[in-house]
N, C-alpha and C positions, 0 to 999 in steps of 0.2 A: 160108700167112701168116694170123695173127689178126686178129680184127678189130680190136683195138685198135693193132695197127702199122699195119693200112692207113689206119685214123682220122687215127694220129698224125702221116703221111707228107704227109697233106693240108696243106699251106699254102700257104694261098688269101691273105696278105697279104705284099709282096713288100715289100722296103727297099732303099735304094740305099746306104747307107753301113751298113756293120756297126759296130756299139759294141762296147767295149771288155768282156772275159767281166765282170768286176767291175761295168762301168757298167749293162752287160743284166739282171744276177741282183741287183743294187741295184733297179732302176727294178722289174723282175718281183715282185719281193719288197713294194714300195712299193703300187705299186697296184692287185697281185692278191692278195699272199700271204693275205691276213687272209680275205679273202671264200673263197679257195680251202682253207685253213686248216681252216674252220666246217663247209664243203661236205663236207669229207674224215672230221671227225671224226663228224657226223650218220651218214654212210654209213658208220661204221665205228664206230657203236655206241657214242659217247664215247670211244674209245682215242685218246687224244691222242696218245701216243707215234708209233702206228703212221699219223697224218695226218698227223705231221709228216715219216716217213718216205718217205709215199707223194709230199706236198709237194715234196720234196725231189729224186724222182724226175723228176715235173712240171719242175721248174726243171730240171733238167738236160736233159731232152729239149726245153724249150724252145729252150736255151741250143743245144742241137745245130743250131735252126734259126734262130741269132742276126740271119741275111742275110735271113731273111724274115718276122718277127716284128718286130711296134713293142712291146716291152712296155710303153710308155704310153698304147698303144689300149685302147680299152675293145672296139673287134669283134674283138682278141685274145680276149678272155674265154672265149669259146662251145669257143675251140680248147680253151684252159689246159682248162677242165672237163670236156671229151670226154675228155684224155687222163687226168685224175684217174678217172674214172668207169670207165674202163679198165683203169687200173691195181687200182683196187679190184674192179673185179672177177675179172679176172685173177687177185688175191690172193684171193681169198674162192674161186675153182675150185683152187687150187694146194692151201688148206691142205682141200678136199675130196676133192680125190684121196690126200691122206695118210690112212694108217691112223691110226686113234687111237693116239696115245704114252698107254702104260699104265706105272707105278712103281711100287717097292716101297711097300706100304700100311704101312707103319710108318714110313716118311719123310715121310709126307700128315700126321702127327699128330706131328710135333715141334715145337716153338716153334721163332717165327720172331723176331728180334730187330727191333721197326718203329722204336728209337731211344725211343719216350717213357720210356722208364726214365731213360735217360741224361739224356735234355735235366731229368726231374722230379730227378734226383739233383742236374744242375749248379743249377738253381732253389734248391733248398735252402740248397746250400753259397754261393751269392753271394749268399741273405739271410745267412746264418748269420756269411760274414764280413763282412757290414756293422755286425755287432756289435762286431768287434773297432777297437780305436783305428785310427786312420791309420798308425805306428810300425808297430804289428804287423804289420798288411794287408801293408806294402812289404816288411819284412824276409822274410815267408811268399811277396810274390813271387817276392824273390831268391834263395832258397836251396831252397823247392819245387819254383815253378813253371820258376824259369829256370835250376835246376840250378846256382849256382854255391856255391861254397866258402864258408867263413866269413871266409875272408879276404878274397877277392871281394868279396862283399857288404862288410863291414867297408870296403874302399876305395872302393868306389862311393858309399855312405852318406854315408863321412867320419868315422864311429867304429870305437872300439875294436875289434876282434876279442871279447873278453871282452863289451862290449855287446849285441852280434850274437847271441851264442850265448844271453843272456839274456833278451832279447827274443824269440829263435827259440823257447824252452822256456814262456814266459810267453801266447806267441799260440797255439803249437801247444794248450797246454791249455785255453787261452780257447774256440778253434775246436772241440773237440772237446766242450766242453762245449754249446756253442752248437749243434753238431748234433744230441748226448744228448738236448736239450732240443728238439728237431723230432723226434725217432724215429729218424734216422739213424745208425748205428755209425760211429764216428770211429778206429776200431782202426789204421790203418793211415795214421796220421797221427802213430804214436809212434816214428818214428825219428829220431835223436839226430842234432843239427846237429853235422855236424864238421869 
């Protein structure tokens, strides 16, 4: 047996009513998680992710001992952290017994996609269409962005079809001029409303 199960096994505060799982891992959450939270992430080198994981592990082994555990004690504490300090270790000898994971060296140098393209693209285009009138903006929502028809739109609006389709051709080029004029290619914004 390890030593962090025999640690874990120790509970030294006893309860006479058990709480409900919901109301144990509320209150454990309440007025350990944050402190246990900080403890986990330190000792695991800022990886949040994996504090929150080991966190999570914690709760549940608490939870295993819901008949002898107050989670609104504070001399719970000493226990919660034992078995955190446990479990990180435990983790930290597991991923040392692994051999190193080695990969193909032509896959280490590919781009990675981290999203600011995307988000600096969508920036442009919602300044770009602040240029265009209020009329155009709506009709470019309804028939770009929300996929519908020119008749669709046309009924929604309350105008013509023939409107629709004039206003779709007079924004489409306003917008596209409007991202020309950021650096933007707007190429793929010249399909025909129909």
């Amino acid at each position: 047996m390890s030593a962090s199960a025999s640690t874990e096994d120790r509970t030294p505060f006893p309860r006479t009513t058990e709480p409900s799982p919901d109301e144990f891992l509320r209150a454990l959450y309440h007025f350990h998680g944050s402190a246990l939270l900080q403890f986990a992430a330190r000792r695991l080198e800022g990886d949040w992710h994996r504090a929150e994981d080991v966190l999570q592990e914690v709760a549940i082994r608490a939870w295993r001992h819901a008949g002898e555990l107050d989670p609104t004690a504070d001399s719970v504490r000493p226990w919660l952290f034992t078995v955190l300090r446990n479990l990180v270790i435990d983790g930290h000898r597991a991923r040392q017994a692994r051999p190193l994971e080695t990969g193909d060296p032509e896959l280490a140098h590919l781009p990675i996609s981290d999203g600011v393209d995307h988000l600096l693209t969508s920036e442009v285009l919602i300044d770009a269409l602040r240029d265009l009138r209020p009329a155009q903006r709506e009709v470019l929502l309804h028939v770009h962005y929300l996929g519908r028809s020119v008749n669709q739109t046309a009924e929604v609006l309350g105008v013509p079809p023939g409107t629709v389709k004039s206003r779709t051709y007079y924004a489409t080029r306003a917008l596209r001029e409007a991202l020309n004029s950021r650096g933007l290619y707007a190429g793929g914004l010249d399909r025909e409303a129909g």
